[in-house]
C-alpha positions in Angstrom: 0.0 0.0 0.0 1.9 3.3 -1.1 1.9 6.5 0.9 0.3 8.4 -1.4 -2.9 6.1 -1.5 -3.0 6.4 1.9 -2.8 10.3 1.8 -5.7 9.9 -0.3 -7.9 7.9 1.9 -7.2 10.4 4.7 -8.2 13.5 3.1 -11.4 11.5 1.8 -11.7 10.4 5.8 -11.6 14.4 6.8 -14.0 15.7 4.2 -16.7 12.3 5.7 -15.7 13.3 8.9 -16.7 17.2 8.3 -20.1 16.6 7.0 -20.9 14.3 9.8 -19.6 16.2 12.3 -21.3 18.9 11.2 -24.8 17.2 11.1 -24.1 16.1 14.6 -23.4 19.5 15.7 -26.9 21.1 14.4 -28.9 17.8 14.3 -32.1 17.1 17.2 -30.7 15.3 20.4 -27.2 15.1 19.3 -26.3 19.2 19.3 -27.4 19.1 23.4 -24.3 20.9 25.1 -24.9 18.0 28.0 -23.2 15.3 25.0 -19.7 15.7 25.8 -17.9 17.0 23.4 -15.0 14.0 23.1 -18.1 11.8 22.7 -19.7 14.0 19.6 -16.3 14.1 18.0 -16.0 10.0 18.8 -19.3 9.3 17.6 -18.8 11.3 13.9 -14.8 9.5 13.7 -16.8 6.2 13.8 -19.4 6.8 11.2 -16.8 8.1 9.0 -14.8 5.4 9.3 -18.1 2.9 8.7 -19.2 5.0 5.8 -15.7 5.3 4.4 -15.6 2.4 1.9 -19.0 3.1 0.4 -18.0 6.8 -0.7 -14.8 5.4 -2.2 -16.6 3.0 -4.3 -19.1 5.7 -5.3 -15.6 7.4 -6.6 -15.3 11.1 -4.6 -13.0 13.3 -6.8 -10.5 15.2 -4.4 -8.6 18.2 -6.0 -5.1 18.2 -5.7 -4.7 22.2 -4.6 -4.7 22.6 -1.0 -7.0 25.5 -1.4 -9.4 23.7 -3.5 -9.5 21.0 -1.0 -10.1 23.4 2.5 -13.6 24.9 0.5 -14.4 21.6 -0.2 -14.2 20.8 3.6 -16.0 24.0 4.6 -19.0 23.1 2.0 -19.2 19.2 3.4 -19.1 20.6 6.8 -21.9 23.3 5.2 -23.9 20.6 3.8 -24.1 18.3 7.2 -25.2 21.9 9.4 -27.8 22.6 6.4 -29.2 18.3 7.2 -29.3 19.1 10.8 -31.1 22.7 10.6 -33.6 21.3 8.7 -34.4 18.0 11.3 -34.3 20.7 14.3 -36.5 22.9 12.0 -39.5 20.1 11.5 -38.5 19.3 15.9 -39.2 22.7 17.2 -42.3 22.4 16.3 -43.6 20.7 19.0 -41.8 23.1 21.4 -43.6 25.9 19.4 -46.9 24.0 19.4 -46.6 23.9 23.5 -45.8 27.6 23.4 -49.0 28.8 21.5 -51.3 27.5 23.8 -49.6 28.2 27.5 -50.5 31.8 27.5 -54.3 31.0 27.1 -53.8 28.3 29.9 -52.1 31.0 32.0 -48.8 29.2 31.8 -46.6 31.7 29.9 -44.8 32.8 33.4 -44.5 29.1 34.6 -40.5 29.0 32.8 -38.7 25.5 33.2 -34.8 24.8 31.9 -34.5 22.8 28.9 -30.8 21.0 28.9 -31.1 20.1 25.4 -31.6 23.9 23.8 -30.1 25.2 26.6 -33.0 27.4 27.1 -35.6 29.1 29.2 -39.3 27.6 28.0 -42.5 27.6 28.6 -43.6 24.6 30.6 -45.9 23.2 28.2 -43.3 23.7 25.5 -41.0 21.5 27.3 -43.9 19.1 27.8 -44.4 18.6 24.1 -40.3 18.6 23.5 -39.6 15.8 25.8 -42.9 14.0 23.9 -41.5 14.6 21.0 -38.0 13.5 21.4 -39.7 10.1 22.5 -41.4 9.6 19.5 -38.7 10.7 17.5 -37.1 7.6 19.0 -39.8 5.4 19.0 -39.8 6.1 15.0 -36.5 5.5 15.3 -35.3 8.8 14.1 -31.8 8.3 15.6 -31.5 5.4 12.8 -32.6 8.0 9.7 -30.5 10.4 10.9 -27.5 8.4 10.2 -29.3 6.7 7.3 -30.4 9.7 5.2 -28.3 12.5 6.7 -25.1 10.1 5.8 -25.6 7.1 4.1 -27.8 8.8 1.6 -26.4 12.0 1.3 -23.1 10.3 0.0 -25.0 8.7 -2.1 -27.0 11.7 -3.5 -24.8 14.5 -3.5 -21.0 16.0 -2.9 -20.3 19.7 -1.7 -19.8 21.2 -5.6 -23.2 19.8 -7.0 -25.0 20.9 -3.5 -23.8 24.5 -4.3 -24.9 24.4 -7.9 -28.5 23.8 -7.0 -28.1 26.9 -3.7 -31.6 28.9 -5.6 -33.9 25.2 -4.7 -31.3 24.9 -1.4 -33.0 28.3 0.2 -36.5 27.4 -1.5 -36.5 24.4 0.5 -34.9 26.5 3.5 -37.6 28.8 3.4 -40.1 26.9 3.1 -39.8 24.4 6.4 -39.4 27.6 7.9 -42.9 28.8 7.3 -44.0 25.1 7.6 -42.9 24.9 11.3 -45.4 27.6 12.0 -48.3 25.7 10.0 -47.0 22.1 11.8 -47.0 24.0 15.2 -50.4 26.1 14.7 -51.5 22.5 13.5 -50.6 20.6 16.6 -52.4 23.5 18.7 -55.7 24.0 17.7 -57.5 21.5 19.2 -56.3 23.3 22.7 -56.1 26.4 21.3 -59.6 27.0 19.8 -61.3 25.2 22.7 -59.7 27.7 24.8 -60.7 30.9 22.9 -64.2 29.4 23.0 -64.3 28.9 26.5 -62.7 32.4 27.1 -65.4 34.0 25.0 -68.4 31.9 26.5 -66.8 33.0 30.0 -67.4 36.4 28.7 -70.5 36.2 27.8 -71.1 34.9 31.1 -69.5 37.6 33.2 -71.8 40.2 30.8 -75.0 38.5 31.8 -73.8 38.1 35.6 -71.5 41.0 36.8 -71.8 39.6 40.1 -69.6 36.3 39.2 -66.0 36.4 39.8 -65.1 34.6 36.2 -61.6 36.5 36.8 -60.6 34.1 39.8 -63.1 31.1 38.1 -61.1 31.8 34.9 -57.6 30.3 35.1 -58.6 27.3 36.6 -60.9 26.0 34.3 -58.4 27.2 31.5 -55.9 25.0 32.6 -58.1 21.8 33.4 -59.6 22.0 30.3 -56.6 22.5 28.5 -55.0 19.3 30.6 -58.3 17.5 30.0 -58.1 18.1 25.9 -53.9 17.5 26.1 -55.4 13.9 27.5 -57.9 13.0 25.4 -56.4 14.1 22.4 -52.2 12.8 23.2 -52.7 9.4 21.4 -53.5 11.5 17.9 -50.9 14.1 18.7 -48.6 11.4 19.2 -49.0 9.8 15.8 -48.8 13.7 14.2 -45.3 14.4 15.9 -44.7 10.9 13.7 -46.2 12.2 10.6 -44.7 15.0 10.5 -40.7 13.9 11.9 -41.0 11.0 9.0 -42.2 14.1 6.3 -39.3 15.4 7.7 -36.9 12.7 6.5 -38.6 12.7 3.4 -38.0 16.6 2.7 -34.1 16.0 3.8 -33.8 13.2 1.2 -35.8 15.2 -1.7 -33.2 18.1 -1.0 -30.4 15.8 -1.4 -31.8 14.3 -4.2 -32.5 17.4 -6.0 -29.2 18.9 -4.9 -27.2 15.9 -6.4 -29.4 16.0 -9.5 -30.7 12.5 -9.1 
């Protein structure tokens, strides 16, 4: 085995190694600053190394300048943060769902810590996130992860023909930006509207009786109906946190698709 083959395998190894790393950096679950960072950097050194002889069989040209080569590591490591933004995309919005409701339940105050965003949310939000990273591994989302956000992406595309398609890149950015909204507001309304119907039939009452205290009677039944509705209706909330984490998948794998021309 010659020296310069093996020079070869190793810069193929880096660029691998900088598109998963960088999907493990953005991606749900895996970017939580509580995953030691030796164990990030352990776990991406071990896909490359299992996804290593695929992509040389598939025949990954490497350029012989050195600049060449360090922008074709900064667009792998481009492409792996682009794969993970889009998976935490279509998972915040089950945080977000949780947060359109709580302030009609009279929970927007009620702030818990989240250790995987590292963040301040509402406590329903963080209800619905820690659902919703149990279903994504029920659905076993952990497994797609590596096998469309790596298998498949080496399979589909390389960092020059991602670059070439950049105008259906930020159409497709865009719009599961506006769809986490409609996938949130989606989740939501169940709770949502019953609430605003039992606010406005709680003002209706306290028009025809001033003499009831519907402020004091107000928040309480807010929240148990709100708990009462989360309960009835978790099992198909459940199985739309799966529909929409395996859409997911399948708008990741479209991109890369479309992105490698295939």
């Amino acid at each position: 085995m010659s020296i310069g083959f093996l020079i070869l395998r190793a810069q193929l190894f880096l660029l691998i190694f900088a598109r998963i790393f960088g999907l493990l950096m953005v991606a749900p679950m895996f970017s939580s600053r509580n995953i030691p960072g030796i164990a990030r950097v352990g776990l991406g050194l071990f896909t490359a190394v299992a996804v290593l002889p695929w992509v040389e069989q598939a025949g990954y040209l490497i350029p012989e300048q050195g600049l060449f080569y360090a922008a074709l590591i900064l667009g792998e490591a481009m492409i792996g943060v682009i794969m993970g933004f889009l998976l935490n995309v279509i998972y915040s919005a089950f945080q977000l769902a949780g947060q359109f409701f709580s302030l009609q339940m009279g929970f927007a105050s009620s702030q818990v810590y989240d250790p995987l965003a590292q963040l301040q949310l509402p406590l329903i939000g963080q209800f619905l996130n820690l659902i919703a990273m149990f279903v994504l591994l029920t659905v076993s989302g952990l497994q797609k992860i590596f096998l469309v956000g790596v298998y498949r992406s080496f399979e589909t595309v390389t960092a020059l023909t991602f670059m070439e398609k950049r105008d259906y890149l930020i159409q497709t950015v865009m719009t599961s930006i506006g769809g986490l909204f409609g996938h949130a507001l989606l989740i939501a309304l169940p709770v949502m509207g019953t609430l605003f119907l039992a606010s406005v039939s709680m003002g209706l009452l306290a028009k025809a009786a001033p003499q009831m205290n519907l402020l004091m009677l107000g928040f309480p039944i807010n929240i148990f109906i709100a708990f009462l509705l989360m309960y009835i209706c978790m099992p198909f909330i459940m199985e739309s946190f799966g529909r929409i984490i395996d859409m997911g998948f399948v708008t990741l794998y479209e991109l890369l698709a479309e992105g490698g021309g295939v």
